[in-house]
N, C-alpha and C positions, 0 to 999 in steps of 0.2 A: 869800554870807551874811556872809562878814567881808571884803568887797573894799574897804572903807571904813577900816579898820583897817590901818594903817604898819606894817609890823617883822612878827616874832613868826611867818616863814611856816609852818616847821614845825609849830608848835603852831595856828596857824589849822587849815594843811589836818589834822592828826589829828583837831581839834575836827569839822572839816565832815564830816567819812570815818564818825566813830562816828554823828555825825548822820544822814546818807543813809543808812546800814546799821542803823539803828535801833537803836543797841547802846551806848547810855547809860550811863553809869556811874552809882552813885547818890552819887558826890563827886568832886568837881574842887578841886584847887588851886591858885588864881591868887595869885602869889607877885611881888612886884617893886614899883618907885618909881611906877609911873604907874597911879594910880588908873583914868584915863578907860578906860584898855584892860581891864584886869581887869571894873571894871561893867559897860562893855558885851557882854563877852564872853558873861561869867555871862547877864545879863539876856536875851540872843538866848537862848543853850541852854534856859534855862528856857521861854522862849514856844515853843521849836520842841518840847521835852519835853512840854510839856500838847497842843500841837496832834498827836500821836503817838500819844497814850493816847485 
């Protein structure tokens, strides 16, 4: 899901772990200089969160 995405492994894989266990938070904080990472992070969770419900 985030293979495409440089750096940031530990918070990938917690991101992809909550995901496949369905166990969503109802907020995240994406925090730091590089926009492209934080939008697309957000943006996946949100599509994989409606495809869940």
């Amino acid at each position: 899901m985030f293979e495409d995405i440089i750096g940031n492994n530990k918070v990938k894989e917690y991101l992809k772990t909550t995901i496949e266990t369905k166990n969503i938070s109802h907020s995240y904080m994406f925090v730091g200089k590089s926009r492209h990472w934080k939008e697309n992070a957000s943006t996946r969770i949100c599509k994989k969160d409606n495809v869940l419900k």
